[in-house]
Biopython code that builds the backbone (N, CA, C, O; Angstrom):
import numpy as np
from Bio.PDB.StructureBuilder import StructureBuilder

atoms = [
    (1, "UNK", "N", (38.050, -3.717, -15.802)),
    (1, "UNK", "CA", (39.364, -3.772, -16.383)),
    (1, "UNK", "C", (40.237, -2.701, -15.742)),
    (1, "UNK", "O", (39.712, -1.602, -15.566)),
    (2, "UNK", "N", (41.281, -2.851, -15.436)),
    (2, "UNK", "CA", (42.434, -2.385, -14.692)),
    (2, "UNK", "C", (43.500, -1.600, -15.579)),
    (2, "UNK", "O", (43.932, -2.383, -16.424)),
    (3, "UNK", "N", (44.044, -0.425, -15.688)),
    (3, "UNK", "CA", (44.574, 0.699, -16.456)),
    (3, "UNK", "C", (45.941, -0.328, -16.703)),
    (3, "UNK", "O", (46.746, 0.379, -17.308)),
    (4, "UNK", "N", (46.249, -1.025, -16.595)),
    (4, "UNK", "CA", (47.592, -1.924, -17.045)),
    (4, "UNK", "C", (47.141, -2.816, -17.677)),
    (4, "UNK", "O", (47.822, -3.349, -18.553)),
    (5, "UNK", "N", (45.501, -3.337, -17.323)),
    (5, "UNK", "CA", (45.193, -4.343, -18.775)),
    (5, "UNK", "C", (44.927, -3.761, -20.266)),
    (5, "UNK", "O", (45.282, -4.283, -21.322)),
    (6, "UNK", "N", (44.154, -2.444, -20.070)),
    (6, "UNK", "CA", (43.904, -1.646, -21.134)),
    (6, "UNK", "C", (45.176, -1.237, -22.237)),
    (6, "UNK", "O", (45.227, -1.050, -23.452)),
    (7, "UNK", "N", (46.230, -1.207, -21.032)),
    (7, "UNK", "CA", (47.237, -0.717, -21.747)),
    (7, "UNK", "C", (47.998, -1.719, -22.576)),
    (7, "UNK", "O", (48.683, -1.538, -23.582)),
    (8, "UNK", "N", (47.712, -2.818, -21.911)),
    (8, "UNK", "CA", (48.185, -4.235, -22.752)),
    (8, "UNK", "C", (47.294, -4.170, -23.977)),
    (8, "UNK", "O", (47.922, -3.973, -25.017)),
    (9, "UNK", "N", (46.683, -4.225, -24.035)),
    (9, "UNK", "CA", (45.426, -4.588, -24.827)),
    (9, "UNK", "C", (45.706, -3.439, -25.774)),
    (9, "UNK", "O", (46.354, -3.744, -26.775)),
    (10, "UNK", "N", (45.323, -2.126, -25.639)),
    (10, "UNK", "CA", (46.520, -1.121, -26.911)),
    (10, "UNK", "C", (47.478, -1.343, -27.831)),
    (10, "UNK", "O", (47.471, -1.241, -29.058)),
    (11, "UNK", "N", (48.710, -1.816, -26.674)),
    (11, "UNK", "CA", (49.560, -1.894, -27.164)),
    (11, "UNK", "C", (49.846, -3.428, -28.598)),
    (11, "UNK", "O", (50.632, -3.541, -29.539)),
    (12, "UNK", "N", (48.704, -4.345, -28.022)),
    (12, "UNK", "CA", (48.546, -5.837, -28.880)),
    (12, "UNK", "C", (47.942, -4.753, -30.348)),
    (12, "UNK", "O", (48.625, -4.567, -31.356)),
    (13, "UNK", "N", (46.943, -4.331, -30.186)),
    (13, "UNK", "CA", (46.775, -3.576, -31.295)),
    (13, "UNK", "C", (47.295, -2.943, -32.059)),
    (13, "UNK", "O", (46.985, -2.820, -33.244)),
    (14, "UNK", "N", (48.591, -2.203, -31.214)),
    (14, "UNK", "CA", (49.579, -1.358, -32.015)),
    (14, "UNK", "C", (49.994, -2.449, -32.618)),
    (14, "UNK", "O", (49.522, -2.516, -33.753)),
    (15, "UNK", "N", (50.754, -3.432, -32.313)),
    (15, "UNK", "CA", (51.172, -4.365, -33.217)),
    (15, "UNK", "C", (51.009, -5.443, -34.215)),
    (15, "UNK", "O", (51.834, -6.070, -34.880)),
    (16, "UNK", "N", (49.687, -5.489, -34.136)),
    (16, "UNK", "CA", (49.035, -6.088, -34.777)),
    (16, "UNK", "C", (48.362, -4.901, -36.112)),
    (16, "UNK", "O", (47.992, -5.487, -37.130)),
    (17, "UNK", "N", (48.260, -3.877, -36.119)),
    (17, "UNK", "CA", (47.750, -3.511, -37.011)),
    (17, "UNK", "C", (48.347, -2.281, -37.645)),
    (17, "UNK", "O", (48.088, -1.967, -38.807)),
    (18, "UNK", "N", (49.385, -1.388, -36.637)),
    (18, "UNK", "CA", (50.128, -0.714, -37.016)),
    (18, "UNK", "C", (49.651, 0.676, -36.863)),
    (18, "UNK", "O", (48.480, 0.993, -36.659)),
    (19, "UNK", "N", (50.607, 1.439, -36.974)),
    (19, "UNK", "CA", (50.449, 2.858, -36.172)),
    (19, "UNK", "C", (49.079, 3.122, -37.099)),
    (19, "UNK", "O", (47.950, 3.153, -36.610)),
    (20, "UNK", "N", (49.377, 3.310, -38.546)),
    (20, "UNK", "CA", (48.275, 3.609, -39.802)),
    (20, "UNK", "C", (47.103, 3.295, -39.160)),
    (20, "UNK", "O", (46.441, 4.107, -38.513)),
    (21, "UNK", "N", (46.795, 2.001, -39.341)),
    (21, "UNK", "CA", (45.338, 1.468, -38.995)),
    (21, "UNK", "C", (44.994, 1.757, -37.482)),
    (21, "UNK", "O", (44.203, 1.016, -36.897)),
    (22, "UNK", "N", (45.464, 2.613, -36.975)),
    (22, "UNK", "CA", (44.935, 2.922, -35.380)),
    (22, "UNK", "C", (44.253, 4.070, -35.217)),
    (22, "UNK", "O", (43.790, 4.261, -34.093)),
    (23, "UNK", "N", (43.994, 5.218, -36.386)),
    (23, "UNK", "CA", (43.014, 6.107, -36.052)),
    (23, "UNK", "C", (41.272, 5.381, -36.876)),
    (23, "UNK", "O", (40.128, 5.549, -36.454)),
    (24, "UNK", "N", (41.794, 4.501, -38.268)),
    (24, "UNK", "CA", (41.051, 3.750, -38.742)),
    (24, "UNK", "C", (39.803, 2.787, -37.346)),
    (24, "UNK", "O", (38.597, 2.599, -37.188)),
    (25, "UNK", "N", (40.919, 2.498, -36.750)),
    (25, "UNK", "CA", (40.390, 1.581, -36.227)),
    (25, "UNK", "C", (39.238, 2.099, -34.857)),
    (25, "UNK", "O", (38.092, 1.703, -34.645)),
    (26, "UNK", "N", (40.071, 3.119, -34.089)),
    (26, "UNK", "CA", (39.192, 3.885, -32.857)),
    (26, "UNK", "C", (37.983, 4.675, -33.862)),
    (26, "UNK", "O", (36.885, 4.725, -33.308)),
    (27, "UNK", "N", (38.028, 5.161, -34.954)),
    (27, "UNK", "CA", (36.749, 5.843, -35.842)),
    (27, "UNK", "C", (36.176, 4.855, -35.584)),
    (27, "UNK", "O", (35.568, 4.992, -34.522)),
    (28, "UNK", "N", (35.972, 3.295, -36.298)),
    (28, "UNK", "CA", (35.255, 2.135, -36.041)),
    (28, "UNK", "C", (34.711, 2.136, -34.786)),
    (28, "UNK", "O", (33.492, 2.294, -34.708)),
    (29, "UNK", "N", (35.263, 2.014, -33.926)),
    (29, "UNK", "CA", (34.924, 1.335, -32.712)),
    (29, "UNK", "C", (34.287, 2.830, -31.767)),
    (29, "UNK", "O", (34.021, 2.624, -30.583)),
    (30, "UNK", "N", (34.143, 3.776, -32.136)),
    (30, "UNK", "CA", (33.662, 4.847, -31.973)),
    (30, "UNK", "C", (32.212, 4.522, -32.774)),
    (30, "UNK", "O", (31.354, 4.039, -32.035)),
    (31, "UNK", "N", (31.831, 4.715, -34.139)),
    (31, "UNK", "CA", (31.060, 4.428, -34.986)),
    (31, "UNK", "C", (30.050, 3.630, -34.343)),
    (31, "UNK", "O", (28.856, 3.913, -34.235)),
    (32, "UNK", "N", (30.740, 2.445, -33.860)),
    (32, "UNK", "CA", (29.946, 1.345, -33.552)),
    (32, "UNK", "C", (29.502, 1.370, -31.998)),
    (32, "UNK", "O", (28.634, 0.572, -31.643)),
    (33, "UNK", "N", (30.197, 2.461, -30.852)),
    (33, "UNK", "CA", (29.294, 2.753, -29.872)),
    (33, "UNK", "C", (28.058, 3.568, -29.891)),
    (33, "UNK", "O", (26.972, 3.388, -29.340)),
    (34, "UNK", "N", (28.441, 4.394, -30.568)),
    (34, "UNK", "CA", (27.407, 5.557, -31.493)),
    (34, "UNK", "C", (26.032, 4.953, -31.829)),
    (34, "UNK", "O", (24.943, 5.375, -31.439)),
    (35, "UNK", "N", (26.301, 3.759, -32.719)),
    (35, "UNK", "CA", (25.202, 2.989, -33.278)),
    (35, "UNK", "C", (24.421, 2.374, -32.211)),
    (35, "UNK", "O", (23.201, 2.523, -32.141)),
    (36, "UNK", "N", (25.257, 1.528, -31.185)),
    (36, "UNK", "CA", (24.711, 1.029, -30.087)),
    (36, "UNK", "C", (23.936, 1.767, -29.084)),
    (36, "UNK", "O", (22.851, 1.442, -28.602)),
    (37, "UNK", "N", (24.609, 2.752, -28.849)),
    (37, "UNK", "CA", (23.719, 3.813, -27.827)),
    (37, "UNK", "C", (22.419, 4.627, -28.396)),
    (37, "UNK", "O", (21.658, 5.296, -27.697)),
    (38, "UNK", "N", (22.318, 4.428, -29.841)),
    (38, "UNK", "CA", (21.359, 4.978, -30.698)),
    (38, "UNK", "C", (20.176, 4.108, -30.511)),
    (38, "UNK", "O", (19.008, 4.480, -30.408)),
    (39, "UNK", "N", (20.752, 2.599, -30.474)),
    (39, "UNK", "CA", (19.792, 1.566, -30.540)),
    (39, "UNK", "C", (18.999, 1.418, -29.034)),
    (39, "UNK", "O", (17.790, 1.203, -28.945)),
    (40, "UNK", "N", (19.808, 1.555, -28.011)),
    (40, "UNK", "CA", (19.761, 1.444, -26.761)),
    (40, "UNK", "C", (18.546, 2.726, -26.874)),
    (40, "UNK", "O", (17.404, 2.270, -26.925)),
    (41, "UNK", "N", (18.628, 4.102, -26.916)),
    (41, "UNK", "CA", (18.010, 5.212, -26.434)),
    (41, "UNK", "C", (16.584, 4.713, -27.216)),
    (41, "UNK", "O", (15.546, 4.703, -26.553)),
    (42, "UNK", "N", (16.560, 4.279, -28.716)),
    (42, "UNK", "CA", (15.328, 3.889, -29.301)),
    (42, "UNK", "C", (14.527, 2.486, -28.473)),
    (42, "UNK", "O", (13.297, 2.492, -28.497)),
    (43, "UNK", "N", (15.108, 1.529, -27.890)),
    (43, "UNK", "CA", (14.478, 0.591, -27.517)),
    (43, "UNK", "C", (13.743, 1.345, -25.782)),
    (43, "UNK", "O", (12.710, 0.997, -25.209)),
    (44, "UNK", "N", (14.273, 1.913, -25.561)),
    (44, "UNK", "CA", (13.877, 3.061, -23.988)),
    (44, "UNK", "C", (12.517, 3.517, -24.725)),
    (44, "UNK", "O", (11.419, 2.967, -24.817)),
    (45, "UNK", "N", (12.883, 4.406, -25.079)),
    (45, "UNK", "CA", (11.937, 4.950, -25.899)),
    (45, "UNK", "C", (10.357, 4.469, -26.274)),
    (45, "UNK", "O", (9.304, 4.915, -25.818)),
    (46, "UNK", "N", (10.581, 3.361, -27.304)),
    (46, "UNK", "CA", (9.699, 2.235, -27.195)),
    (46, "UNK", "C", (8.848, 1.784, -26.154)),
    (46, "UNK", "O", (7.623, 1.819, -26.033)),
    (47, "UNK", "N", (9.997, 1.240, -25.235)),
    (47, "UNK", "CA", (9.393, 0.680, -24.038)),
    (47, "UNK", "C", (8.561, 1.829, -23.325)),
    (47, "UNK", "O", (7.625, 1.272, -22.751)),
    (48, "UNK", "N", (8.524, 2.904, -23.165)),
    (48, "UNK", "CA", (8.294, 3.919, -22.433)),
    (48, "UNK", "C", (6.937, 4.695, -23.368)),
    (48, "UNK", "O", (5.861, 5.064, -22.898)),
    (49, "UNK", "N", (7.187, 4.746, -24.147)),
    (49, "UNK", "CA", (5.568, 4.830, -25.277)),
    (49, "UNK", "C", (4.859, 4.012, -24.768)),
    (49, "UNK", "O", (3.936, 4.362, -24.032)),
    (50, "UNK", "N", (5.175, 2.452, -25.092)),
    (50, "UNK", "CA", (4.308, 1.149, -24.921)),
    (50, "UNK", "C", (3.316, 0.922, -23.279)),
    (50, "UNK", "O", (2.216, 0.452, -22.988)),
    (51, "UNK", "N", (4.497, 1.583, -22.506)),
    (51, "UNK", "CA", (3.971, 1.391, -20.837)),
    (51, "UNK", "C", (3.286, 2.733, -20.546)),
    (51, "UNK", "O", (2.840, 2.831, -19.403)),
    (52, "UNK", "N", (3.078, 4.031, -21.551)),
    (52, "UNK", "CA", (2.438, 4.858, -21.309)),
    (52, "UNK", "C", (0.880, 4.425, -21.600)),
    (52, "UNK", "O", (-0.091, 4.471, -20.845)),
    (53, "UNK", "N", (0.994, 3.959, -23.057)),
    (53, "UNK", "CA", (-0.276, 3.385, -23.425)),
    (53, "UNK", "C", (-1.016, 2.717, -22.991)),
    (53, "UNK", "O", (-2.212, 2.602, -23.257)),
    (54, "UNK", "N", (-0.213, 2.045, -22.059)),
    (54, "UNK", "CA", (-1.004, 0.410, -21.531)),
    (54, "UNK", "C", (-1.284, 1.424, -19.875)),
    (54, "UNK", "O", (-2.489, 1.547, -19.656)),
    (55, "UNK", "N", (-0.539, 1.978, -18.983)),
    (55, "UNK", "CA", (-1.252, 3.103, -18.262)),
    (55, "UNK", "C", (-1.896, 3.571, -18.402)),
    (55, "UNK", "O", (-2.482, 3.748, -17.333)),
    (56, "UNK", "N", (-2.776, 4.477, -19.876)),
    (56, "UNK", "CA", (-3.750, 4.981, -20.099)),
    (56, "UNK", "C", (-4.977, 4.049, -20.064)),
    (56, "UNK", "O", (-6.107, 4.333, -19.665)),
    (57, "UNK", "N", (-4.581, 3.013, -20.507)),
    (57, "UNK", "CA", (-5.608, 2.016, -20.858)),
    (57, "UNK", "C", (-6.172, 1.352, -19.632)),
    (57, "UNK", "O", (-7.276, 0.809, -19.678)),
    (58, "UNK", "N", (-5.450, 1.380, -18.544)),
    (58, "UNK", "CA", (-5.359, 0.745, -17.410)),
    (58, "UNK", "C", (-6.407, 1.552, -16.624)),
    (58, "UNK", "O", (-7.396, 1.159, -16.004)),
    (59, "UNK", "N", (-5.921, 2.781, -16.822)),
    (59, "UNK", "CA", (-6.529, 3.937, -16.193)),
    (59, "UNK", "C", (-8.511, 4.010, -16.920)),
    (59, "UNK", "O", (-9.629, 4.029, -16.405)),
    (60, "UNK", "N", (-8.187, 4.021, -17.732)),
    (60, "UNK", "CA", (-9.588, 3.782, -18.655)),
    (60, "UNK", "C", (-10.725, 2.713, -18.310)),
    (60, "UNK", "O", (-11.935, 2.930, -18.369)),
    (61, "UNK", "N", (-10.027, 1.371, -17.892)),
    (61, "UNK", "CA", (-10.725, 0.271, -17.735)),
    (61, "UNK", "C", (-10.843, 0.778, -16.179)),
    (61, "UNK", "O", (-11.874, 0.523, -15.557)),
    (62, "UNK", "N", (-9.912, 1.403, -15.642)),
    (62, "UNK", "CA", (-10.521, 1.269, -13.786)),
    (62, "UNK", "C", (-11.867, 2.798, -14.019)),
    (62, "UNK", "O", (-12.888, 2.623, -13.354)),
    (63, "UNK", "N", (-11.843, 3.730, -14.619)),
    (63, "UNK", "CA", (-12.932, 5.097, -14.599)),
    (63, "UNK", "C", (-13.804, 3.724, -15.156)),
    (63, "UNK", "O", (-14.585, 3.588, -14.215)),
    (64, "UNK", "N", (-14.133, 2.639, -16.114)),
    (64, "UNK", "CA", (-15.279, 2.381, -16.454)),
    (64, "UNK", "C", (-15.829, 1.431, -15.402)),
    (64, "UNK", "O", (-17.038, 1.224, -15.299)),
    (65, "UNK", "N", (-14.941, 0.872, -14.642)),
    (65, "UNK", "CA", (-15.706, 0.188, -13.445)),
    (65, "UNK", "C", (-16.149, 0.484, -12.337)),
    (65, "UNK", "O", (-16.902, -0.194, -11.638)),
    (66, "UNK", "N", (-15.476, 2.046, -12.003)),
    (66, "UNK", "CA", (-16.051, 2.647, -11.444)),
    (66, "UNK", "C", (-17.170, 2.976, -11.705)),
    (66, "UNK", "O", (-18.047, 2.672, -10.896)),
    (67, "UNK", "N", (-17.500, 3.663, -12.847)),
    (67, "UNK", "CA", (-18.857, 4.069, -13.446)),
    (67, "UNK", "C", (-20.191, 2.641, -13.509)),
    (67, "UNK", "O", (-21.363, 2.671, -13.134)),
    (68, "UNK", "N", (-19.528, 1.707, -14.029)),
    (68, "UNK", "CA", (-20.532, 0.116, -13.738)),
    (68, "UNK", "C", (-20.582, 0.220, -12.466)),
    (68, "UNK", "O", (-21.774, 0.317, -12.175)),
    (69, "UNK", "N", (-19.858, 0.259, -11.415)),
    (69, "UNK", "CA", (-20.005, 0.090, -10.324)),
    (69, "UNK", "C", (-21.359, 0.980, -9.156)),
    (69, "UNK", "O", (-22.118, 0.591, -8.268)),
    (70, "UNK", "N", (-20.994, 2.571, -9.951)),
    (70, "UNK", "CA", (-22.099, 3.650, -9.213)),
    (70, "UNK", "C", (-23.457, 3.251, -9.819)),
    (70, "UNK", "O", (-24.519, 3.600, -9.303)),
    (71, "UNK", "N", (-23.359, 2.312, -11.224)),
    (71, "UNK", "CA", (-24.853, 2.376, -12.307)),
    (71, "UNK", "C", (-25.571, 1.400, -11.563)),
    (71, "UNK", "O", (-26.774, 1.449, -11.305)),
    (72, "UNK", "N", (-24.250, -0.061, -11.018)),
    (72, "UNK", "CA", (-24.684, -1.108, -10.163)),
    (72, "UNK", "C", (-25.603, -0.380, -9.209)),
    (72, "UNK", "O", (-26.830, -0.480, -9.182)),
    (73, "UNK", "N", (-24.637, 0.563, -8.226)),
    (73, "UNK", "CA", (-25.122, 0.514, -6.955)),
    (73, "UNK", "C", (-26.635, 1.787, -6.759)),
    (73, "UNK", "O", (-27.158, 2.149, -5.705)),
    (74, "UNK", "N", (-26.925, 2.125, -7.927)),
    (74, "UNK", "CA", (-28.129, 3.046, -8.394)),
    (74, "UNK", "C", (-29.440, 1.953, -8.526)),
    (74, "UNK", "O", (-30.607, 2.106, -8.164)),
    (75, "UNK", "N", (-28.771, 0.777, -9.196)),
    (75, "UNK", "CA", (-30.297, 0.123, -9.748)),
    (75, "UNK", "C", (-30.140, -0.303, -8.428)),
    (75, "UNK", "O", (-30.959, 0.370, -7.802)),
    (76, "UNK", "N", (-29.488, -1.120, -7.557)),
    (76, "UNK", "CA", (-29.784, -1.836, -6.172)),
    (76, "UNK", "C", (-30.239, -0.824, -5.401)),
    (76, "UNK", "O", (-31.127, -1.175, -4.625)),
    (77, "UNK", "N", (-29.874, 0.524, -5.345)),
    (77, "UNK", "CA", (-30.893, 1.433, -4.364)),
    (77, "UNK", "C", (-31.996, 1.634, -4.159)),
    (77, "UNK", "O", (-32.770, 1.670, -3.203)),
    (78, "UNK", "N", (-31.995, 1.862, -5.925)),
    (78, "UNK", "CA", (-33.495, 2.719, -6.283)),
    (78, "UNK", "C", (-34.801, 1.849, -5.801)),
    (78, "UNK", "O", (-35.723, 2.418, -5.216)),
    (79, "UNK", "N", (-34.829, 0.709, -6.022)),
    (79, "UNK", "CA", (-35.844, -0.527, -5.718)),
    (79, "UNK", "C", (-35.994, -0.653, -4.273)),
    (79, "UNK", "O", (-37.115, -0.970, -3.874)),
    (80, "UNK", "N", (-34.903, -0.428, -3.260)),
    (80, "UNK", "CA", (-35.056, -0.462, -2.113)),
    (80, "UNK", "C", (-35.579, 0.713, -1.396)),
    (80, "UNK", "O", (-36.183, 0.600, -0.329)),
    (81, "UNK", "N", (-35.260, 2.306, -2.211)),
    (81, "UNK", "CA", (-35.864, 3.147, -1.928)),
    (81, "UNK", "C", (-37.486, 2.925, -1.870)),
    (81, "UNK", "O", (-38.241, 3.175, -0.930)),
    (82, "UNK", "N", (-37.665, 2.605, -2.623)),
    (82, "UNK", "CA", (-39.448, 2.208, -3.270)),
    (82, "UNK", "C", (-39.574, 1.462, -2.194)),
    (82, "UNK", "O", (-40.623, 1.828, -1.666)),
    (83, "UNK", "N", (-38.974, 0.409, -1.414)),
    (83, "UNK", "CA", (-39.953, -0.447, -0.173)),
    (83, "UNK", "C", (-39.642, 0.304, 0.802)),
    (83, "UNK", "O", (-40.273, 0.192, 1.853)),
    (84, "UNK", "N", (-38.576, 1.263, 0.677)),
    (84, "UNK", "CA", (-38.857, 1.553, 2.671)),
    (84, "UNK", "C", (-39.300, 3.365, 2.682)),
    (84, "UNK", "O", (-38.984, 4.320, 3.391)),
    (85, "UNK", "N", (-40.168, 3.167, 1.508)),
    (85, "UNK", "CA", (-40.536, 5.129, 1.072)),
    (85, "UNK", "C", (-42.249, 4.695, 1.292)),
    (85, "UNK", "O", (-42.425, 3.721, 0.560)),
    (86, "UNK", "N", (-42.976, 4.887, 1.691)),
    (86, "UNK", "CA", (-44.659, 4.930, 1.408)),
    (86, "UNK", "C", (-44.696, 5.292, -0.263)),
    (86, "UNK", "O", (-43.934, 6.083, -0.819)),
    (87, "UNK", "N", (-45.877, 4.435, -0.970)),
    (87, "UNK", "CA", (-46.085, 5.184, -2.272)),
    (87, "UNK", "C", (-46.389, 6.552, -1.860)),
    (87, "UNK", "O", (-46.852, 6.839, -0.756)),
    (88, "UNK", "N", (-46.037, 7.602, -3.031)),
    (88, "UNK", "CA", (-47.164, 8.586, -3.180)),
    (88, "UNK", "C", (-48.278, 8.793, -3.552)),
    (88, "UNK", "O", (-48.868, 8.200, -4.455)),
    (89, "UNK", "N", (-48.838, 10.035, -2.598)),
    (89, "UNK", "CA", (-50.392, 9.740, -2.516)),
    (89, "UNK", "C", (-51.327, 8.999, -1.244)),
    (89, "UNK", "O", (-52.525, 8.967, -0.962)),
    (90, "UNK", "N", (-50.065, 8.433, -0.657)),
    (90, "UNK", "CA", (-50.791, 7.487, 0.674)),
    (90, "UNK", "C", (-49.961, 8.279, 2.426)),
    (90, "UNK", "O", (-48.845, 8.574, 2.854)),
    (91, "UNK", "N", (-50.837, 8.293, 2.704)),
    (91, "UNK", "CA", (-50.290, 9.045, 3.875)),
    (91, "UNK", "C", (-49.750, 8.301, 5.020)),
    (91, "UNK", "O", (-50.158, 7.169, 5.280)),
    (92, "UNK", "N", (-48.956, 8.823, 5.633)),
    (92, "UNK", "CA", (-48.287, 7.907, 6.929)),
    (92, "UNK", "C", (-49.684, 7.207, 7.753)),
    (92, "UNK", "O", (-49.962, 6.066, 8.122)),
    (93, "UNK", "N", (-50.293, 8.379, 7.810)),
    (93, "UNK", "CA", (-51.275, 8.139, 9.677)),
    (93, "UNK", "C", (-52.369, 8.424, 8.556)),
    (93, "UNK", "O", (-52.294, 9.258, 7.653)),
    (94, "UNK", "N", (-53.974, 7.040, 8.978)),
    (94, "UNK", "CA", (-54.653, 7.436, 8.613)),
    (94, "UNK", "C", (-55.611, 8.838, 8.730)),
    (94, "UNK", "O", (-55.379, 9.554, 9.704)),
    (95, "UNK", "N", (-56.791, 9.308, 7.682)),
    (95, "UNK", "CA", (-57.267, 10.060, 8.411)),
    (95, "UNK", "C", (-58.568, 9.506, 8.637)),
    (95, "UNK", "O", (-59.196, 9.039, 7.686)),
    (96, "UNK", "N", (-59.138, 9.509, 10.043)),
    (96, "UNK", "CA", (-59.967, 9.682, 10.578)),
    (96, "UNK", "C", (-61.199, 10.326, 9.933)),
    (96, "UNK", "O", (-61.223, 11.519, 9.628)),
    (97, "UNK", "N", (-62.741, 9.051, 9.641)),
    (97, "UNK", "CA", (-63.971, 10.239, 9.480)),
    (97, "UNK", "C", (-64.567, 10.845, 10.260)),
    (97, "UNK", "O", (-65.075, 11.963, 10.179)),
    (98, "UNK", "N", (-64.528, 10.021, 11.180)),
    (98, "UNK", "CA", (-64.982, 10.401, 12.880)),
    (98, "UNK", "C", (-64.712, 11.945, 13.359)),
    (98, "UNK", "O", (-63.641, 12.543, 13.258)),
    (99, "UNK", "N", (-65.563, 12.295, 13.738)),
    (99, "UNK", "CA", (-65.129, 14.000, 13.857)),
    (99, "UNK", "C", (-64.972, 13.638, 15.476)),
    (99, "UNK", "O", (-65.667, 12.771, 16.006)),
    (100, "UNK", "N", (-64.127, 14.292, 16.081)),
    (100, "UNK", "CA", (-63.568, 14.762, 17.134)),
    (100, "UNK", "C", (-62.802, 13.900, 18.352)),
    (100, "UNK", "O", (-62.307, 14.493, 19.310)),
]
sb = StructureBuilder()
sb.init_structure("model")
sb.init_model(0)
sb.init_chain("A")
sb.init_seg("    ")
for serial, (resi, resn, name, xyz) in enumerate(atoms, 1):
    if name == "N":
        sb.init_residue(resn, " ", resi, " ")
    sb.init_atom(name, np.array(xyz, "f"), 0.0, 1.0, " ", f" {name:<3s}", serial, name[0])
structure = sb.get_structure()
């Protein structure tokens, strides 16, 4: 809006409602940005709680798949350790009874 429409737009008001009702009226319309920007800062707000929570949660579910993931890759080791380890108790190279 353009400073000559505003001023139109005033002035329809002045006449329409009269000098009286013109501090009446900007209190209102003051009042009622007040309310709006109140509503506006609470719905931010909201939203910004809600997307913290769901980040935490996000964050939570990726540490536990990580953790399934190391428990995974423990049981698939451990079993493979066992085939390519000799039991204990058994030696690489036999020993020999044969003396010399």
């Amino acid at each position: 809006m353009g400073g000559g429409e505003i001023l139109l737009i005033l002035v329809a008001v002045l006449v329409l409602f009269g000098a009286d009702k013109l501090p009446e009226f900007a209190r209102g319309l003051a009042k009622g940005l007040r309310e709006v920007k109140k509503a506006t800062d609470e719905i931010k707000a909201e939203i910004t709680r809600h997307s913290n929570e769901v980040v935490g949660e996000i964050k939570d579910i990726g540490k536990q798949a990580i953790s399934g993931a190391d428990d995974l890759k423990n049981l698939v080791e451990d079993p493979m350790k066992k085939i390519t380890e000799p039991p204990k108790g058994i030696n690489k190279e036999p020993k020999s009874n044969y003396p010399g």
